[in-house]
Structure formats: structure tokens, C-alpha cells
C-alpha positions as CSV (number, residue, x, y, z in Angstrom):
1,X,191.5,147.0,117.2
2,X,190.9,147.4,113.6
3,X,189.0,145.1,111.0
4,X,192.0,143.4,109.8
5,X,194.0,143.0,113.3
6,X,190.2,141.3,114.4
7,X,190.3,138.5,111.6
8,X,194.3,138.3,112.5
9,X,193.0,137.5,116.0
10,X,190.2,135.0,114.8
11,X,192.9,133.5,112.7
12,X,194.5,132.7,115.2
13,X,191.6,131.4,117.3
14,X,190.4,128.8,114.8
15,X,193.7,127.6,114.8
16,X,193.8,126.3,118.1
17,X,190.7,124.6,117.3
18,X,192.0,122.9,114.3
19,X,190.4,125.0,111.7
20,X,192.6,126.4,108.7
21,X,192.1,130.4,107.8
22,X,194.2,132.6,105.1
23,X,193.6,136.1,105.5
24,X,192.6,137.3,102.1
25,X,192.6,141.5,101.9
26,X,190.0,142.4,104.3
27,X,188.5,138.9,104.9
28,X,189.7,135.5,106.4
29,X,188.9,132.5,104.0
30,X,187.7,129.3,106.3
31,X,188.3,125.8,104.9
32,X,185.9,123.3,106.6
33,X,187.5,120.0,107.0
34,X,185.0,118.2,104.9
35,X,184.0,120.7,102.9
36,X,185.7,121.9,99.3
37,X,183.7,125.6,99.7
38,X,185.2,127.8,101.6
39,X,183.1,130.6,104.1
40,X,184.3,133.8,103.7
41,X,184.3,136.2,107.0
42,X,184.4,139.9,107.2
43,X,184.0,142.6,109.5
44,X,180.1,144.6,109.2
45,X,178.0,146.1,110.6
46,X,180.1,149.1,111.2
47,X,183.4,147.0,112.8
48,X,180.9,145.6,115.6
49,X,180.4,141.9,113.9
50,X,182.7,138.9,112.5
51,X,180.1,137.8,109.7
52,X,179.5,135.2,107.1
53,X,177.2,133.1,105.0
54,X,175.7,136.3,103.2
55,X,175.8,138.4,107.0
56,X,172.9,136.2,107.9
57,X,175.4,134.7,110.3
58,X,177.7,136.8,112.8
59,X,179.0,137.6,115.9
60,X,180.4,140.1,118.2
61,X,184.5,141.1,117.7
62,X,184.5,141.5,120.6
63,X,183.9,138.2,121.8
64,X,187.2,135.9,119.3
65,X,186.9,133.1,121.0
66,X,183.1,132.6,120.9
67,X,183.4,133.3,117.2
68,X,185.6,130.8,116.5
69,X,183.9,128.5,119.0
70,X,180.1,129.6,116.4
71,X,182.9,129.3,113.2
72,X,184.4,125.9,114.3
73,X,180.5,124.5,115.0
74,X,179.5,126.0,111.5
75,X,182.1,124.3,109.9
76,X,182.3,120.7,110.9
77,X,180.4,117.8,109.3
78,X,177.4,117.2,110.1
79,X,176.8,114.4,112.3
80,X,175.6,111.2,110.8
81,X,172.1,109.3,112.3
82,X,173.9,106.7,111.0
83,X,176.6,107.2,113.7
84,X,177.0,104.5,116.8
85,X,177.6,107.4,118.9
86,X,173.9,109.5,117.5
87,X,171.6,106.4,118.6
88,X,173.0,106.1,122.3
């Protein structure tokens, strides 16, 4: 599988997790729910990594759903200690 046919499949993957994506050229632009920044993901470390935030995170291609799954977590709002559900 090639570089772009990877971020196709990780597309995909944060889809079904609720996540939006837009493949740009030979990246995939994430758009956190609650966030107006987007995180740009490539392929590195010679075609063995998904990464993002500056490379300093990343995970296997080989392994789309856990890197949607670590994309998804990265994403989502932070929980509040504010929250009803954080204090039980």
C-alpha cells in the first residue's frame, strides 16, 4: 500500500469514529470537534509511520485502526474536572 492509499484507509477509519479528514496532496487534514486547528498527518519515517504534531507523534500503517483509535483520543476535548462524570 502506498502513502496516499494509507491516509485513504485512515480516512476512512476516523470516519467511523466520528472524526472528519480531507485528504490534502500527500496528507490527511483532521478537524477535532472542538478544535478550530487542524492536525496534519503524513506518512515518515520511510512509509512505516502515520505521523503528526511535528512527527513527535506517530504510529504504525500498518496498524489503521489503532491509528485512528491514537488520532480519535488526540483529538477530542479534554475532559473537564469540572465534569459530574470526572469526580465519581
Amino acid at each position: 500500500m502506498d502513502e496516499v492509499e494509507s491516509l485513504r484507509a485512515l480516512r476512512v477509519r476516523l470516519a467511523e469514529r466520528g472524526v472528519p479528514a480531507d485528504l490534502r496532496g500527500e496528507a490527511l487534514v483532521v478537524r477535532p470537534p472542538a478544535s478550530h486547528l487542524p492536525v496534519w498527518v503524513f506518512v515518515g519515517y520511510g512509509g512505516a509511520f502515520f505521523c503528526w504534531q511535528s512527527a513527535e507523534e506517530r504510529h504504525p500503517v500498518t496498524d489503521v485502526a489503532g491509528a485512528a483509535d491514537a488520532l480519535a483520543l488526540y483529538t477530542a476535548p479534554p475532559t473537564s474536572l469540572f465534569d459530574k462524570t470526572a469526580r465519581s
